[in-house]
C-alpha positions in Angstrom: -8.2 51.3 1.0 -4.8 52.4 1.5 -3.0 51.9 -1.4 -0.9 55.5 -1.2 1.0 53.5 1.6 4.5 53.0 -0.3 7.4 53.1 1.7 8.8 50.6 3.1 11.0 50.0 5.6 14.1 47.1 5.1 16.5 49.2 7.3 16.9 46.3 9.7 18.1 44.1 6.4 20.8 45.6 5.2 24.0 44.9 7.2 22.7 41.6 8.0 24.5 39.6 6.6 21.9 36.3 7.2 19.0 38.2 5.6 18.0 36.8 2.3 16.6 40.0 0.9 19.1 40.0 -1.8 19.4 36.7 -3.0 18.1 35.0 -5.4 18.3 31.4 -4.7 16.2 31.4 -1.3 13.9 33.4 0.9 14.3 33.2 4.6 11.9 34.8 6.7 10.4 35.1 10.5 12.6 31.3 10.7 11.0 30.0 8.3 11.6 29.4 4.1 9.2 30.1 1.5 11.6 29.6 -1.4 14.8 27.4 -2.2 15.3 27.6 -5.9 16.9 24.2 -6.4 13.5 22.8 -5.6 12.4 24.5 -8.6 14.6 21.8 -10.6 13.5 19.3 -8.7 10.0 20.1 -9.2 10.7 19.6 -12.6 12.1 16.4 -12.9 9.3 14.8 -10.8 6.9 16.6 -13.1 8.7 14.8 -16.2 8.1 11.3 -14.4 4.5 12.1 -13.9 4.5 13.1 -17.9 6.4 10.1 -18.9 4.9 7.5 -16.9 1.6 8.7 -17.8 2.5 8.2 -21.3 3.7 4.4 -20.4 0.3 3.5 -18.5 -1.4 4.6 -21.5 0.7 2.6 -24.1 0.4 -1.0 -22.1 -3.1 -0.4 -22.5 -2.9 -0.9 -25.7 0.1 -3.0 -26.0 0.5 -7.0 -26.1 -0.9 -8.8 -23.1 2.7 -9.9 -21.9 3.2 -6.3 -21.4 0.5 -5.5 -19.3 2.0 -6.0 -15.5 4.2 -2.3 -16.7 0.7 -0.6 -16.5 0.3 -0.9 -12.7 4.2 -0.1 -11.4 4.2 2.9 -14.0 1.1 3.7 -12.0 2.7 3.5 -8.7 5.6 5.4 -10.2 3.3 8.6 -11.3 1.1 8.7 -8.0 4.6 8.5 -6.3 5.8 11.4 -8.3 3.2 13.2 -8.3 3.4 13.4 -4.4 7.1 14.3 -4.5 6.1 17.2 -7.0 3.4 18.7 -4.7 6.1 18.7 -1.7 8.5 20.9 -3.9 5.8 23.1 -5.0 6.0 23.7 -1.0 9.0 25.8 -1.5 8.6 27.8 -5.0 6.5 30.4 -3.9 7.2 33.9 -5.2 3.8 35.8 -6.4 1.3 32.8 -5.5 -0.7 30.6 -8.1 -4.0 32.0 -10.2 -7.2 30.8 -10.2 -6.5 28.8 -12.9 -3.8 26.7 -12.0 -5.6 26.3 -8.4 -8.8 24.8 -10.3 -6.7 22.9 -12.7 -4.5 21.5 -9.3 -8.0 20.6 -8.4 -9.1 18.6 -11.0 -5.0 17.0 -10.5 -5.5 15.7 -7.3 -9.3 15.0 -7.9 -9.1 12.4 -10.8 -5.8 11.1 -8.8 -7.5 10.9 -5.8 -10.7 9.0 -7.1 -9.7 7.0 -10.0 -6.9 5.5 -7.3 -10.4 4.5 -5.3 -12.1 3.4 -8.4 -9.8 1.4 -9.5 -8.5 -0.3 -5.8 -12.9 -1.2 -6.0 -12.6 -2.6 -9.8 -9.8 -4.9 -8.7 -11.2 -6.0 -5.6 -14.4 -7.3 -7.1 -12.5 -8.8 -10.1 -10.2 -10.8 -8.1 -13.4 -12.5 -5.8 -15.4 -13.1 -9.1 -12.0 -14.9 -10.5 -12.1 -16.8 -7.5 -15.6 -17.9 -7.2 -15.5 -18.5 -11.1 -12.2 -20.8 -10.6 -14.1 -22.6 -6.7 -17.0 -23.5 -9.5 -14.6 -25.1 -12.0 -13.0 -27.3 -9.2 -16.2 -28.1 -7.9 -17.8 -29.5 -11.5 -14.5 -31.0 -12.0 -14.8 -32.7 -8.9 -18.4 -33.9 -9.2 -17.5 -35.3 -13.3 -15.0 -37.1 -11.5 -12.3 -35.8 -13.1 -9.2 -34.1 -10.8 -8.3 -30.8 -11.4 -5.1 -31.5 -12.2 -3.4 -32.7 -15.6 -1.5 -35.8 -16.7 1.6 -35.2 -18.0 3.1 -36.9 -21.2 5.3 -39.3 -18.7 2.3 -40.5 -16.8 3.0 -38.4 -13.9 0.5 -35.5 -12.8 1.0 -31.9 -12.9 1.0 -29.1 -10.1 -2.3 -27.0 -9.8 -1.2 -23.7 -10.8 -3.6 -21.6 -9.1 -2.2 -18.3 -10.4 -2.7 -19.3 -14.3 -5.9 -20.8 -13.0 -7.0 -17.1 -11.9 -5.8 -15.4 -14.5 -7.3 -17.6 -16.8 -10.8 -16.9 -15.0 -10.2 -12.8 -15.4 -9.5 -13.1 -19.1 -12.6 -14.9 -19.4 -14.9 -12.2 -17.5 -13.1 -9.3 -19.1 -13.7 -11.6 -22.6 -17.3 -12.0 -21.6 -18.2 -8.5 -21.4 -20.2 -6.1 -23.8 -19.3 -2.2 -25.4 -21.4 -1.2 -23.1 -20.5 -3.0 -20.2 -16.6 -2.1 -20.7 -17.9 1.3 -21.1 -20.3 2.1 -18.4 -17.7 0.4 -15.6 -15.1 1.3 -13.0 -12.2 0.4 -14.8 -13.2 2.9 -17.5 -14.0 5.3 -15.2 -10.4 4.9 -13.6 -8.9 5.3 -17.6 -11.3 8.6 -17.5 -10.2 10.2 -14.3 -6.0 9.7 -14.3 -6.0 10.8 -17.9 -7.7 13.8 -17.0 -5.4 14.1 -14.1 -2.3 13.6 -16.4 -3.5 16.1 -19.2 -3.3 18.9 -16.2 0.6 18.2 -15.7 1.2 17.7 -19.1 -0.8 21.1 -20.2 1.8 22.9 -17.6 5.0 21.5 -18.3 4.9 22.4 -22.2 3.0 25.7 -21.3 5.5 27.2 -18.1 9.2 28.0 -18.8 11.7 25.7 -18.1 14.7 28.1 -19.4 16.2 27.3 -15.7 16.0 31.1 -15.1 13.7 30.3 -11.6 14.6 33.0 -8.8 13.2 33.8 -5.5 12.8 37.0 -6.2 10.1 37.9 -4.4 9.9 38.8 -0.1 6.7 38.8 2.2 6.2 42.1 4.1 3.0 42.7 6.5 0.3 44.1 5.5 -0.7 47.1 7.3 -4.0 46.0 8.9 -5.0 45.3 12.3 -4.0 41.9 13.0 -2.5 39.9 15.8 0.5 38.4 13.9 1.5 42.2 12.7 3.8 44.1 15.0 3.0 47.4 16.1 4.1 50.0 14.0 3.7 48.0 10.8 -0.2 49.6 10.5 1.1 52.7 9.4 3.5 51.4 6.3 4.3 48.5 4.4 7.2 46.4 6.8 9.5 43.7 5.4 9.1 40.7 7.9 12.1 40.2 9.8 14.7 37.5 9.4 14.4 36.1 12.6 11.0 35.5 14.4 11.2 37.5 17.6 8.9 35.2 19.5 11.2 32.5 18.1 11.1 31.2 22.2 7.6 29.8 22.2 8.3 27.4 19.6 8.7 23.8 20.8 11.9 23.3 18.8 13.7 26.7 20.4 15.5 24.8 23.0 16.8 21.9 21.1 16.9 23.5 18.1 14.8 22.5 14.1 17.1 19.9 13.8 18.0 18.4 17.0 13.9 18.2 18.0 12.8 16.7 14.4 15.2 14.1 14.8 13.9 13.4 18.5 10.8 13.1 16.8 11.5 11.0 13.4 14.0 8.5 15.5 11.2 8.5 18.7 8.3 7.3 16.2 10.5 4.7 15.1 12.0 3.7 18.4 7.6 3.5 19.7 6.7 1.4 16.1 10.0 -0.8 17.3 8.7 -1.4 20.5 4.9 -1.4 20.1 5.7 -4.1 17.0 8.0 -6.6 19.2 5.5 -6.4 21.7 2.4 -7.2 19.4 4.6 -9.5 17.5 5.7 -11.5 21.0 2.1 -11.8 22.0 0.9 -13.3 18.4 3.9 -15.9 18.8 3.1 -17.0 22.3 -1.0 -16.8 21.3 -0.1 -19.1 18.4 2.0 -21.6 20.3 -0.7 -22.2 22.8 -3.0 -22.8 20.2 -0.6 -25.3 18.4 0.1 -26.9 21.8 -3.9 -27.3 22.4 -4.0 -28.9 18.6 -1.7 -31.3 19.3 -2.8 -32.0 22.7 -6.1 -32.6 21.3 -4.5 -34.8 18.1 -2.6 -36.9 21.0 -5.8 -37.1 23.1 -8.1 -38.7 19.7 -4.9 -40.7 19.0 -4.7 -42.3 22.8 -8.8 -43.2 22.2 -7.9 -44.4 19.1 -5.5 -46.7 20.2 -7.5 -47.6 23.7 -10.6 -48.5 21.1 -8.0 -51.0 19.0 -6.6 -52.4 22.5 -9.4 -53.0 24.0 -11.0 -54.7 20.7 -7.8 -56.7 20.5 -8.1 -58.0 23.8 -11.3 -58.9 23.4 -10.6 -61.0 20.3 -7.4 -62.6 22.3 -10.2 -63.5 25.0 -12.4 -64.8 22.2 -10.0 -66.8 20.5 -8.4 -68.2 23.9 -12.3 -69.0 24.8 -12.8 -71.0 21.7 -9.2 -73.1 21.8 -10.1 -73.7 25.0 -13.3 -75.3 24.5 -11.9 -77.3 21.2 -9.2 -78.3 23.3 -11.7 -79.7 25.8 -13.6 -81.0 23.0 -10.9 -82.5 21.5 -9.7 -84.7 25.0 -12.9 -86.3 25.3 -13.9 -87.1 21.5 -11.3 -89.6 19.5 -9.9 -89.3 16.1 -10.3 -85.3 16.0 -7.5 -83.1 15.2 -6.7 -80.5 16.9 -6.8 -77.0 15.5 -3.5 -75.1 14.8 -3.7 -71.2 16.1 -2.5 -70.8 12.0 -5.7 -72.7 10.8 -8.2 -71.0 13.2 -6.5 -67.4 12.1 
């Protein structure tokens, strides 16, 4: 091992003047950053939504049942934070994380990941027993002959409210259930998993120091092994990595520019999800107005028989009643004293 190697060299870092070797609020190095000390603080403030909305999610579980409805968006608004936490963890890195804190990141993303799954499962399979539990209700309504739908005090009838109707039925399995059904299920499990999740962040924030003191105080240099991405020369004693990456020209972006070439790419994507759209969007329209012209093609057609059938049975009664008033007309020329019959009176 050579750990007598000591010197290093940072010759080529100290007249310029773009060299973040002696600051403290970022490190720049080979084009790229691996520290921005504002994200520190914003780390931090995402890291207090994730604590805080934990704590909310928790409280509606126990809280009245008109309350309820806060426990999924104060869901949405820790997964949400908890994503824009791990992107600016991206750019705090000074000495690297240890073991523990990459086990406990684990177990983070792990209960996040899964009880997200678990729970996406339990809802699923709630909402189609609601349903079937609510098609059986209108069905046995239906067969006792009574209509699924209320009379109201003035005599007049009340809207199906298929919402309350569902909700109704959800209360009613939840209600249904035993200890050791609520237990043993996914919706526990889900409970099980984000607390866990949430005990990790929480453990960290009151445990890490959040004087505001955060510096990037650290700079990578190469390690003197034989390597393709170390420079020759850099075997032989510890060699701060340069500002500027001297193969910077192979890199897709070193014509445009970082900027200029994300942007191309960002407003591109959009432009091909604009187009792709209209065009999937144009073809649904005109798929759908060929099917409603072939409905009511096909309603026009049934209607034209319809009215054929009653035509042609109308003109056959016309011929039948013409028929008979002209054989009672007959009838009545050649035999005396009988009256003849109105059109009204044989109607």
């Amino acid at each position: 091992m050579a750990t007598d190697i000591t010197t290093i060299d940072w010759t080529d870092h100290q007249n310029d003047t773009s060299s973040s070797l002696y600051s403290p609020d970022y490190t720049y190095s080979n084009d790229k950053y691996s520290c921005i000390r504002g994200f520190y603080f914003a780390h931090l403030v995402f890291n207090y939504l994730v604590f805080l909305s934990g704590i909310v999610c928790l409280a509606t579980r126990v809280a009245p049942p008109r309350y309820k409805w806060l426990h999924s968006w104060f869901g949405r608004v820790y997964v949400l934070s908890m994503l824009w936490s791990t992107v600016t963890s991206l750019l705090m890195n000074n000495t690297g994380l240890p073991l523990s804190t990459i086990i406990s990141f684990g177990a983070v993303m792990g209960g996040l990941t899964v009880g997200w799954i678990v729970i996406v499962v339990y809802r699923s399979g709630m909402d189609r027993k609601a349903q079937q539990l609510v098609q059986e209700r209108l069905v046995e309504k239906t067969k006792l002959g009574t209509p699924p739908i209320g009379d109201t005090t003035d005599g007049g009838q009340e809207d199906l409210d298929l919402t309350k109707m569902l909700n109704d039925a959800k209360m009613d399995i939840v209600n249904s259930k035993t200890f050791v059904q609520r237990f043993f299920s996914l919706k526990a499990l889900h409970g099980i998993l984000f607390f866990t999740s949430w005990m990790q962040i929480t453990g960290r924030i009151f445990a890490s120091n959040q004087s505001g003191d955060f510096t990037c105080h650290t700079y990578p240099v190469y390690k003197p092994i034989d390597a393709p991405q170390v420079p020759e020369g850099a075997e032989d004693e510890l060699t701060i990595v340069p500002t500027t990456d001297p193969d910077y020209d192979r890199l897709p972006w070193a014509a445009a520019g970082p900027v200029a070439w994300t942007m191309q790419i960002i407003l591109g994507s959009m432009f091909g999800a604009i187009v792709v759209g209209g065009l999937v969007s144009w073809r649904a329209s005109v798929k759908a107005q060929r099917i409603s012209g072939e409905s009511r093609n096909s309603s026009s057609a049934d209607s034209s028989e319809i009215v054929d059938e009653e035509d042609t049975s109308a003109t056959k009664d016309k011929d039948v009643r013409s028929s008979r008033r002209a054989t009672l007309g007959m009838t009545n020329d050649h035999v005396p004293n009988v009256e003849k019959f109105s059109d009204e009176e044989e109607e």
